[in-house]
SEPABA-852253 format. One record per residue: residue in three letters; residue number from 1; x, y, z of N, C-alpha, C in turn. Coordinates in steps of 0.02 Angstrom, whole numbers. Example, Ala and Ser with C-alpha at 12.3 -4.5 7.8 and 13.67 -1.06 7.14 Angstrom:
<pts>
+-----+-----+--------+---------+--------+---------+----------+--------+--------+---------+--------+
| res |   n | n.east | n.north |   n.up | ca.east | ca.north |  ca.up | c.east | c.north |   c.up |
+-----+-----+--------+---------+--------+---------+----------+--------+--------+---------+--------+
| Ala |   1 |    660 |    -284 |    390 |     615 |     -225 |    390 |    660 |    -165 |    390 |
| Ser |   2 |    642 |    -112 |    354 |     684 |      -53 |    357 |    645 |       2 |    394 |
+-----+-----+--------+---------+--------+---------+----------+--------+--------+---------+--------+
</pts>
This chain:
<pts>
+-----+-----+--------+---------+--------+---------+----------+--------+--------+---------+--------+
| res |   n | n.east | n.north |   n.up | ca.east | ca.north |  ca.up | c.east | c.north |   c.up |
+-----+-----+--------+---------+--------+---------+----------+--------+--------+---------+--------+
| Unk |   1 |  -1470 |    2962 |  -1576 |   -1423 |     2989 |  -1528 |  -1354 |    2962 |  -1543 |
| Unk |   2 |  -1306 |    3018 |  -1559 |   -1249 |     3014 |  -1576 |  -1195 |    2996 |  -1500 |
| Unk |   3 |  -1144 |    2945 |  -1492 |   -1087 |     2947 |  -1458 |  -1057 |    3011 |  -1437 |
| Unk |   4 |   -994 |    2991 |  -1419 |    -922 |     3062 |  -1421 |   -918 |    3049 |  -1491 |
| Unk |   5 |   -875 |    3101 |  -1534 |    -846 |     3114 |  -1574 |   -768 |    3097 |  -1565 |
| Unk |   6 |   -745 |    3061 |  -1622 |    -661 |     3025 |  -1610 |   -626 |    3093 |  -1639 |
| Unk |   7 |   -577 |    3148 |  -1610 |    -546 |     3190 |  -1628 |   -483 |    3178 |  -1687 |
| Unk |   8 |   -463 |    3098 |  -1676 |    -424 |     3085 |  -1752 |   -441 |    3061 |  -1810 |
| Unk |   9 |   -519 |    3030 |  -1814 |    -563 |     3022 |  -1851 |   -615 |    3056 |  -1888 |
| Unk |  10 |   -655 |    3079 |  -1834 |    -685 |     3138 |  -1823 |   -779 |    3082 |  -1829 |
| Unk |  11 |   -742 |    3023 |  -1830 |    -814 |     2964 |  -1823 |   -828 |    2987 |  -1767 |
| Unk |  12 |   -907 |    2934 |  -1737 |    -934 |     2909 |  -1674 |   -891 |    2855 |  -1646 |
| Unk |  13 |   -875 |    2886 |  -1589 |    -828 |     2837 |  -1539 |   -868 |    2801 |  -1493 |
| Unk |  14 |   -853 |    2716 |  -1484 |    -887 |     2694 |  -1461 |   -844 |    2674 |  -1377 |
| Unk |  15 |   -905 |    2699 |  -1304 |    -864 |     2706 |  -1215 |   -813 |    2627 |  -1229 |
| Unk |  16 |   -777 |    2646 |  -1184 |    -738 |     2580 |  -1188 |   -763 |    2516 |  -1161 |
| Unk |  17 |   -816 |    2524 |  -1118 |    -839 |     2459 |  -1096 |   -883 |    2415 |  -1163 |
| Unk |  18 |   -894 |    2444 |  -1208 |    -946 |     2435 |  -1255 |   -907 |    2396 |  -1308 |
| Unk |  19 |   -837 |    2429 |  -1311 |    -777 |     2395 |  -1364 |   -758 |    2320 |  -1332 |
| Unk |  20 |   -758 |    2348 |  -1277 |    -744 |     2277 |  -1211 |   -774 |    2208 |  -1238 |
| Unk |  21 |   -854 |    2227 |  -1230 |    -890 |     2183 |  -1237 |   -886 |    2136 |  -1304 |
| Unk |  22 |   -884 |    2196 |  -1366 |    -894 |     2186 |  -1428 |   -842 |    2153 |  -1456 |
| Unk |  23 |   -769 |    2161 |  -1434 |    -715 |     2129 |  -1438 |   -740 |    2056 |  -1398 |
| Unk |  24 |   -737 |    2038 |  -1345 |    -770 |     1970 |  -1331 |   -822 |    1927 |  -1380 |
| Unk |  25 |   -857 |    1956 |  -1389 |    -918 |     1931 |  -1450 |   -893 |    1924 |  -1491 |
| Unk |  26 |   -841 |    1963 |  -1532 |    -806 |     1933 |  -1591 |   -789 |    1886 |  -1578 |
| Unk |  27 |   -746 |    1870 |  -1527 |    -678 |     1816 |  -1528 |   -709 |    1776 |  -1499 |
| Unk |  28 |   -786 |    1737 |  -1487 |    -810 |     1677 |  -1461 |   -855 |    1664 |  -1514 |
| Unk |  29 |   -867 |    1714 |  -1565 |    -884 |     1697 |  -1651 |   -852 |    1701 |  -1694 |
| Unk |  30 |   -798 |    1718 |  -1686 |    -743 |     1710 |  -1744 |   -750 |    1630 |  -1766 |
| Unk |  31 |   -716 |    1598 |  -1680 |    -734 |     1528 |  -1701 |   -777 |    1469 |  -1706 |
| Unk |  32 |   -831 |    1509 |  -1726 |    -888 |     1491 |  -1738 |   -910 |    1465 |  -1634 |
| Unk |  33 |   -924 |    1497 |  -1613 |    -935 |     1466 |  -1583 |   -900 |    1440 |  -1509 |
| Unk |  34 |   -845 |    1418 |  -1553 |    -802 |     1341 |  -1499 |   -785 |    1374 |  -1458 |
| Unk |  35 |   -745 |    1421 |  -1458 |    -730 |     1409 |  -1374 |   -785 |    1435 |  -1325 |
| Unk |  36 |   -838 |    1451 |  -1353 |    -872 |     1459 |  -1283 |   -917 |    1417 |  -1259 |
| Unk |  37 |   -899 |    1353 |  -1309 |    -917 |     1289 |  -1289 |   -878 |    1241 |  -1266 |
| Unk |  38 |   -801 |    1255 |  -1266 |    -758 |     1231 |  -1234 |   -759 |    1282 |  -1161 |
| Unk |  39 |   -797 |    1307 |  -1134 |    -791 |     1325 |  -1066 |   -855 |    1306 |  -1009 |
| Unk |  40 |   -904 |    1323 |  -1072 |    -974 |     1282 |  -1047 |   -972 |    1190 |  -1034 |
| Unk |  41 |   -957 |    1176 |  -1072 |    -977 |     1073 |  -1087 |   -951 |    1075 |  -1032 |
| Unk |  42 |   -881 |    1053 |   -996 |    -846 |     1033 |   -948 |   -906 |    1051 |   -868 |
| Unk |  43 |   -920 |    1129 |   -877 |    -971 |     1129 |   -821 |  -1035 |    1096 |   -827 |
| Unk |  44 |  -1067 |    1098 |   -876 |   -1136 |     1044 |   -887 |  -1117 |     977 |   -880 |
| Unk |  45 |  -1057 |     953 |   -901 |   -1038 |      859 |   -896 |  -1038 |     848 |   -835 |
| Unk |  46 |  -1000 |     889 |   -791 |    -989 |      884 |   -711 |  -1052 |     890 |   -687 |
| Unk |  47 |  -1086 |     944 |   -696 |   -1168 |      953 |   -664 |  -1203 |     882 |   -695 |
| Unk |  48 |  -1195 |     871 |   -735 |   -1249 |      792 |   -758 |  -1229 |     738 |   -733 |
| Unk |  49 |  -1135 |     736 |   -714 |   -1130 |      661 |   -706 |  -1158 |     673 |   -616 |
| Unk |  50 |  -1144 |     729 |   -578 |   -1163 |      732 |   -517 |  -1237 |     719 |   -504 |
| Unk |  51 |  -1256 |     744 |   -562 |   -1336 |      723 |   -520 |  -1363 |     640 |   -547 |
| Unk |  52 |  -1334 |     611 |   -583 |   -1327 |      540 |   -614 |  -1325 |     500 |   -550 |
| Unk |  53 |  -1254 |     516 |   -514 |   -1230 |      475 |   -464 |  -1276 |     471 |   -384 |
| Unk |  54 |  -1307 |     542 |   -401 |   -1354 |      563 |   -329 |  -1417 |     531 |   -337 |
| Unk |  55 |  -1439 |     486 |   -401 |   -1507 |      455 |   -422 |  -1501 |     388 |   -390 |
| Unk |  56 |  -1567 |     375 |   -364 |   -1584 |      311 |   -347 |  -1582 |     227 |   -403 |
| Unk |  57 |  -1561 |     174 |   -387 |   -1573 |      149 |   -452 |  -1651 |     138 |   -441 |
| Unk |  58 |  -1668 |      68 |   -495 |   -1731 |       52 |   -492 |  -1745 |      16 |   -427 |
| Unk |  59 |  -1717 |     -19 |   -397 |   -1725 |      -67 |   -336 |  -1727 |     -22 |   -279 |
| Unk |  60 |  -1734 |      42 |   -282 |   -1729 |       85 |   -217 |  -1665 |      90 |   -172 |
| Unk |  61 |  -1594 |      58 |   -200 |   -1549 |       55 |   -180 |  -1508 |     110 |   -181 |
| Unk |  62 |  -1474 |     150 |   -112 |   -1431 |      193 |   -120 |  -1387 |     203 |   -168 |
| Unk |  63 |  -1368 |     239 |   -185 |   -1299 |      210 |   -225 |  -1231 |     220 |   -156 |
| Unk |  64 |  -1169 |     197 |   -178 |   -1123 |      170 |   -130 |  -1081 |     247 |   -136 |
| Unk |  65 |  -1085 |     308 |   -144 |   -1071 |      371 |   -119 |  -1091 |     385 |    -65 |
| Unk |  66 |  -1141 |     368 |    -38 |   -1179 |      403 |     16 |  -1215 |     372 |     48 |
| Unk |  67 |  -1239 |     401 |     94 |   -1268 |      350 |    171 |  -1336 |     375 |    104 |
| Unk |  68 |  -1378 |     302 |    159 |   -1439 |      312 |    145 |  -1490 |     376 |    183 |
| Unk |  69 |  -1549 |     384 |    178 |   -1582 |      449 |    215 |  -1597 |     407 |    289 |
| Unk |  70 |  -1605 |     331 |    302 |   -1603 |      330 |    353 |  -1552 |     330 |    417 |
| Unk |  71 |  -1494 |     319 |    374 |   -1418 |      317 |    413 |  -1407 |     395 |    422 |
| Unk |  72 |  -1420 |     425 |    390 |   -1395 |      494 |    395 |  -1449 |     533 |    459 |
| Unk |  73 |  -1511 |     500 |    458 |   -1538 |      525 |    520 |  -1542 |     514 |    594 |
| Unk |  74 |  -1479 |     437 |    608 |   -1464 |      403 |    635 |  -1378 |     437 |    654 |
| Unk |  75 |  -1365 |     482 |    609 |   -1297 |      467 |    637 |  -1269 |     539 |    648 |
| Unk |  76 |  -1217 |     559 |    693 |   -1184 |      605 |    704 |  -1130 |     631 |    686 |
| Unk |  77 |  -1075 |     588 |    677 |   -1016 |      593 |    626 |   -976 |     527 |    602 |
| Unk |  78 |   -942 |     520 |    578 |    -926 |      479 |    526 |   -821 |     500 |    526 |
| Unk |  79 |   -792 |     443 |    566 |    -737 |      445 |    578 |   -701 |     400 |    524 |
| Unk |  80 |   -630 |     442 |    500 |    -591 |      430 |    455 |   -526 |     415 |    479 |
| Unk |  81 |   -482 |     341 |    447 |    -436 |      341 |    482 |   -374 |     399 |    465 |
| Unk |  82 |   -313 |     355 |    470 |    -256 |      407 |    466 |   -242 |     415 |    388 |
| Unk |  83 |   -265 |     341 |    345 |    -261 |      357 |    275 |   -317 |     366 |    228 |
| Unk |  84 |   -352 |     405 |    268 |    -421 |      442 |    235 |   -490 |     372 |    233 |
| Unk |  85 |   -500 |     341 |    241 |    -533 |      277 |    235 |   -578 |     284 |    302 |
| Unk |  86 |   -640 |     322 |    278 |    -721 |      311 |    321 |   -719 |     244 |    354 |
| Unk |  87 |   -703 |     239 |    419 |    -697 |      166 |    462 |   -768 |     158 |    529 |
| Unk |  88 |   -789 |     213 |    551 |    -837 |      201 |    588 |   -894 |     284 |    583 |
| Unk |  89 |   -947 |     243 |    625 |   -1013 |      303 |    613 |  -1022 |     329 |    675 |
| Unk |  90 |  -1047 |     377 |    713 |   -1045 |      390 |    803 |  -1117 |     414 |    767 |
| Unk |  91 |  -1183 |     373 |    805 |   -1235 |      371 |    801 |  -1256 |     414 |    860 |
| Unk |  92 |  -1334 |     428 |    854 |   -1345 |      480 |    891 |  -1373 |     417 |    961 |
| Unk |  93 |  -1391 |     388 |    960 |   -1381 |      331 |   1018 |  -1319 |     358 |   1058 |
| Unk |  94 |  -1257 |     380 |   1048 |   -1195 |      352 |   1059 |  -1168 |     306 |   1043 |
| Unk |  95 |  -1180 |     264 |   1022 |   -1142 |      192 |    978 |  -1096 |     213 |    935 |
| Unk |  96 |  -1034 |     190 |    930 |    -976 |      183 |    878 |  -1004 |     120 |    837 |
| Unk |  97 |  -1002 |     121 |    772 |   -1015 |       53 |    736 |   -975 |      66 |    672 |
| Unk |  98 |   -966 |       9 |    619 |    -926 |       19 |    580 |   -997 |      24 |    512 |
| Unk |  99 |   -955 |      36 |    460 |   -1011 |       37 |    387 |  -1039 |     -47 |    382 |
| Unk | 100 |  -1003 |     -88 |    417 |   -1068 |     -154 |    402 |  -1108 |    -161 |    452 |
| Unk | 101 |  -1145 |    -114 |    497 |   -1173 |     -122 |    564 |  -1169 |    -154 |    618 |
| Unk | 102 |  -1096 |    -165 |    627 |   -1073 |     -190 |    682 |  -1066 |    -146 |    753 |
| Unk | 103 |  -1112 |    -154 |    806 |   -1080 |     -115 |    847 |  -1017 |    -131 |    870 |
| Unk | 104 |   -952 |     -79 |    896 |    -911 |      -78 |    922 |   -896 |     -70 |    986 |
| Unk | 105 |   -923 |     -15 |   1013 |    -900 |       29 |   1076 |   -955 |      58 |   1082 |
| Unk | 106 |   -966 |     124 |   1147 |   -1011 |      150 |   1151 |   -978 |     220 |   1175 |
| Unk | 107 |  -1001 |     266 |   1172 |    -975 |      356 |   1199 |  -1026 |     366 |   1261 |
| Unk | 108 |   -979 |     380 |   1313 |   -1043 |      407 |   1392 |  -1040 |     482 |   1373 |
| Unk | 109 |  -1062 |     490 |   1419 |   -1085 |      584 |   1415 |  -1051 |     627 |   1411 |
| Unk | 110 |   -969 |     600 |   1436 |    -920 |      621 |   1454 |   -850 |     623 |   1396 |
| Unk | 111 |   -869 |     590 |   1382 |    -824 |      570 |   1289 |   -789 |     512 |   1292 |
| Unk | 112 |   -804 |     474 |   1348 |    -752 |      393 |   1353 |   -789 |     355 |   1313 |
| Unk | 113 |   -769 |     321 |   1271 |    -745 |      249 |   1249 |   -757 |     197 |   1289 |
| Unk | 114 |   -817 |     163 |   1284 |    -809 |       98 |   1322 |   -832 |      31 |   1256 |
| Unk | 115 |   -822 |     -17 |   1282 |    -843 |      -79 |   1227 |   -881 |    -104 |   1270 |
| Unk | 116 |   -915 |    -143 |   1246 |    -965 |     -196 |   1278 |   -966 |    -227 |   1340 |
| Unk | 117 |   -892 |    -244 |   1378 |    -889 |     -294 |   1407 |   -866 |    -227 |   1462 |
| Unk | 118 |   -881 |    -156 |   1455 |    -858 |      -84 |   1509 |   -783 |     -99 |   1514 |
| Unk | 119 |   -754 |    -120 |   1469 |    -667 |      -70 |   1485 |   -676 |     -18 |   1430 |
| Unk | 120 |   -633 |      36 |   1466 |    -625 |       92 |   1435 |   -550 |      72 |   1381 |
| Unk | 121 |   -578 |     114 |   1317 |    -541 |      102 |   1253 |   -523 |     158 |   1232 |
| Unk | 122 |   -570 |     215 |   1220 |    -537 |      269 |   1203 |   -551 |     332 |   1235 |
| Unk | 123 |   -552 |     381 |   1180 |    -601 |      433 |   1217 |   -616 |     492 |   1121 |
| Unk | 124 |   -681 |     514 |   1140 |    -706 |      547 |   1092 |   -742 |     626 |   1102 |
| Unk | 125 |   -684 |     667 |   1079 |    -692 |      749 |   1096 |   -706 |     788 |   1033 |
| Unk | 126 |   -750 |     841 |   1008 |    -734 |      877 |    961 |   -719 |     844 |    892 |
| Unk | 127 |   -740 |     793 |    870 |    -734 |      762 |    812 |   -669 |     719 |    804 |
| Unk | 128 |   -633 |     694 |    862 |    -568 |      677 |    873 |   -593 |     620 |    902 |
| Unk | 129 |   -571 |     560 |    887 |    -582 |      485 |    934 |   -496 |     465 |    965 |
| Unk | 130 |   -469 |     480 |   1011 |    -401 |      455 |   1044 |   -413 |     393 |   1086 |
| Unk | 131 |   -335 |     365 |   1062 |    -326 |      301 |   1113 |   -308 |     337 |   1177 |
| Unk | 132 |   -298 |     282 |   1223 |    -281 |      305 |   1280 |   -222 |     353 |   1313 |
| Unk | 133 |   -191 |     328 |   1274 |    -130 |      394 |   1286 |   -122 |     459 |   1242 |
| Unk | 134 |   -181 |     478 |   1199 |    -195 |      517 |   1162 |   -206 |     533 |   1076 |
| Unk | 135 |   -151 |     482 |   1074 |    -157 |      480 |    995 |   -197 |     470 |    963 |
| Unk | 136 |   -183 |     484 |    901 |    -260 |      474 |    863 |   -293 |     440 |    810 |
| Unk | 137 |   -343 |     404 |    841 |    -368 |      334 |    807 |   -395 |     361 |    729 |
| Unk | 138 |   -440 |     420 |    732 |    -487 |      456 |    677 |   -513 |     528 |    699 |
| Unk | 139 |   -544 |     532 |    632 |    -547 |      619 |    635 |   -620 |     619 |    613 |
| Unk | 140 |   -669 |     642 |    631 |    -732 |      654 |    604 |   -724 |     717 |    537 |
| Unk | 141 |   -815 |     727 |    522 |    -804 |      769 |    494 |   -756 |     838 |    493 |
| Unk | 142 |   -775 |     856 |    544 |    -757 |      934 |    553 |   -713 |     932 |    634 |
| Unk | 143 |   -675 |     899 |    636 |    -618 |      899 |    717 |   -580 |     965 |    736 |
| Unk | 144 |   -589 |     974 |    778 |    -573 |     1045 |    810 |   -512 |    1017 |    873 |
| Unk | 145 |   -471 |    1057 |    876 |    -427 |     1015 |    918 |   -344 |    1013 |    886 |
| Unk | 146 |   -276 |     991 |    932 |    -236 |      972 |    904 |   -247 |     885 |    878 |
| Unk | 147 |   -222 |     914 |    798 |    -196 |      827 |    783 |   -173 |     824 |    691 |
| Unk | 148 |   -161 |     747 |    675 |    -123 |      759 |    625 |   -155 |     758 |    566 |
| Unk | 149 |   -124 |     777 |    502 |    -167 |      791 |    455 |   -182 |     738 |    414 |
| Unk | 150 |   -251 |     736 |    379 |    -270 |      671 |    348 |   -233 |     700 |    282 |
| Unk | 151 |   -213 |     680 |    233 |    -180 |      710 |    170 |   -255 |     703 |    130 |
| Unk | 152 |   -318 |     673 |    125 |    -379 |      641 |     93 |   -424 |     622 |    112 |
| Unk | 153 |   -460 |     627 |    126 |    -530 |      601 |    150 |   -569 |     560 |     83 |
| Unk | 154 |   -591 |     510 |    104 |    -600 |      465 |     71 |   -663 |     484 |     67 |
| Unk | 155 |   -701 |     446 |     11 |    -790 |      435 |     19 |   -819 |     396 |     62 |
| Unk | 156 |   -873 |     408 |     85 |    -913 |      377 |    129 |   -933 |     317 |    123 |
| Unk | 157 |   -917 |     250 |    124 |    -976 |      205 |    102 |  -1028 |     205 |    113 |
| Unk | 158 |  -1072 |     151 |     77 |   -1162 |      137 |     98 |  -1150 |     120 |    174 |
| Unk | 159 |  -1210 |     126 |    197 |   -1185 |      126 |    250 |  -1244 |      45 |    289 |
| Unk | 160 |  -1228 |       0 |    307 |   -1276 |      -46 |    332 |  -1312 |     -25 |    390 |
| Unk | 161 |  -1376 |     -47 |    378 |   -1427 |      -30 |    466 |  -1398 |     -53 |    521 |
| Unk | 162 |  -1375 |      -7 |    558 |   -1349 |      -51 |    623 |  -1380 |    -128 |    649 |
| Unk | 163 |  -1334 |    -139 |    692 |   -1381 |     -216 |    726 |  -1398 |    -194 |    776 |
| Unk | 164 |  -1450 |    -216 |    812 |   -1472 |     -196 |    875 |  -1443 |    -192 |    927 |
| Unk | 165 |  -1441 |    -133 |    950 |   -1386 |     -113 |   1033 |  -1377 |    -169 |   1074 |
| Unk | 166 |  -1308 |    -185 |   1104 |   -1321 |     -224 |   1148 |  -1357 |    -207 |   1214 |
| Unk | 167 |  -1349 |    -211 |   1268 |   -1360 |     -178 |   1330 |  -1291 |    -185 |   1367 |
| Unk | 168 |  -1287 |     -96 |   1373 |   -1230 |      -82 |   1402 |  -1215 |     -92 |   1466 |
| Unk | 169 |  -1155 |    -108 |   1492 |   -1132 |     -126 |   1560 |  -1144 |     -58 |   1604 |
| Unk | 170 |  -1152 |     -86 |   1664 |   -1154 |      -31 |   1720 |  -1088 |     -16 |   1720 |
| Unk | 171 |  -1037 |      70 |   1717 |    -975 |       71 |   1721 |   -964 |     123 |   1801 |
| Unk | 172 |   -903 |      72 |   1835 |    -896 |      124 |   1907 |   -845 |     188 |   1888 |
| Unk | 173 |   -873 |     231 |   1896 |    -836 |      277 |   1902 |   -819 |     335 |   1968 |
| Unk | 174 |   -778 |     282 |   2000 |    -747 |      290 |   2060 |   -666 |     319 |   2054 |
| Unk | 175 |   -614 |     289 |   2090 |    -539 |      301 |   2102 |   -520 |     268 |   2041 |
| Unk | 176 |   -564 |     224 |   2021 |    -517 |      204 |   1940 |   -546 |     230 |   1886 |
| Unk | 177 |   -582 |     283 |   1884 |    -610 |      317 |   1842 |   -553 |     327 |   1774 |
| Unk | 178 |   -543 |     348 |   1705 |    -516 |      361 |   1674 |   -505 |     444 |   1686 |
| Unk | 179 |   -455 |     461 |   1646 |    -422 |      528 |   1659 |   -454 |     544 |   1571 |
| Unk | 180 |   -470 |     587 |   1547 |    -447 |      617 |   1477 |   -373 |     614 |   1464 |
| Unk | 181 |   -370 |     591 |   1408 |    -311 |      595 |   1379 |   -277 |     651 |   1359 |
| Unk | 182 |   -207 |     651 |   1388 |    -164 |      728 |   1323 |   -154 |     717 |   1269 |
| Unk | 183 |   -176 |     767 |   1234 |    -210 |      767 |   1161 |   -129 |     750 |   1143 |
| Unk | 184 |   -119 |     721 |   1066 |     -38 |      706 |   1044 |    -80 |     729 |    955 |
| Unk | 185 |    -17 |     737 |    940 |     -15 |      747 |    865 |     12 |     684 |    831 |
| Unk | 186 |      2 |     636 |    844 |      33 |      590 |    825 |    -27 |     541 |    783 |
| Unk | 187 |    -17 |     463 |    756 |     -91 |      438 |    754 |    -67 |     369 |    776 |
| Unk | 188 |   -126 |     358 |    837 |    -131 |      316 |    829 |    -91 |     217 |    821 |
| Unk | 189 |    -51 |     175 |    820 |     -35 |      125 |    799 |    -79 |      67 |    803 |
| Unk | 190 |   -164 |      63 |    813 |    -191 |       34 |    843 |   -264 |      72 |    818 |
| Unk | 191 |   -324 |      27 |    778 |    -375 |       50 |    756 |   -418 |      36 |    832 |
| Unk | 192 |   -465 |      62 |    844 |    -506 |       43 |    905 |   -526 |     -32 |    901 |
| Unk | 193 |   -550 |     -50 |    865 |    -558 |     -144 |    886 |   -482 |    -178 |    922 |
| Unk | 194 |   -442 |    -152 |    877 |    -378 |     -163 |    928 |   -362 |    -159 |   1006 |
| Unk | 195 |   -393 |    -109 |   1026 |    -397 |      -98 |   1082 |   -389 |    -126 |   1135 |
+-----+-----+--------+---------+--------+---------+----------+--------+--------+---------+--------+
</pts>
């Protein structure tokens, strides 16, 4: 089965998608080869060193990219400060703690901030942790809300097993109840331990 016929030739003309192709095939064997191994390697190096770094060593030790599988089933989001730097974990407890398992603070039902000893410190909405007058301490994963922009998000550290909860204070929430804060675009001058 014959093509079209070329009317200035009077050869078999080959559809243009076919020249398309055939023109490509030349010019990634012309040079033997190379460049269509200069487009491939770069994606296989990246795919190998990624799955390198996602391997366990021999000691069963995380590697320091990523929470371990038990922190990650323990935790809810993972707050970043203003210069991208993973500073605390919001566990599904409610506990604020930092990456060496320190508890900090605790979150009520309501999104306040309390520490150990029941003063209120911050407040935690929508992936947003604010000080008291609004600004903003950190940004979780995914924060919904006004506020300011991280330029980077840093990597996660390993993350240590928490220490065991303290037992939280009874808090009154009467006439001195806390207000929610107005949200500010601002961040922050003051990490929550500061508080």
């Amino acid at each position: 089965m014959q093509g079209p016929i070329c009317p200035q030739t009077g050869q078999t003309c080959l559809p243009p998608w076919t020249a398309i192709a055939l023109y490509i095939v030349f010019q990634l064997f012309e040079r033997g080869g190379r460049s269509l191994s200069r487009t491939l390697i770069p994606y296989f190096a990246i795919n190998i060193i990624g799955n390198l770094l996602s391997l366990n060593d021999k000691r069963g030790k995380e590697t320091n990219l990523e929470l371990g599988p038990e922190a990650e089933e323990e935790e809810i989001d993972v707050i970043w400060d203003e210069n991208g730097t993973a500073r605390y974990r919001l566990l599904k407890d409610r506990r604020i703690v930092d990456f060496d398992g320190h508890t900090i603070a605790w979150v009520d039902e309501d999104g306040f901030v309390y520490d150990y000893k029941g003063h209120y410190k911050a407040f935690y909405e929508s992936g947003i942790l604010r000080d008291q007058e609004g600004a903003v301490i950190g940004q979780g994963q995914d924060p919904i809300g006004p506020k300011p922009i991280i330029p980077n998000k840093g990597l996660i550290p390993e993350a240590t097993r928490p220490e065991k909860a303290p037992t939280k204070p009874k808090v009154k929430k009467e006439k001195d109840s806390p207000k929610k804060p107005e949200a500010s675009l601002l961040w922050s001058q003051k990490m929550l331990e500061e508080l």
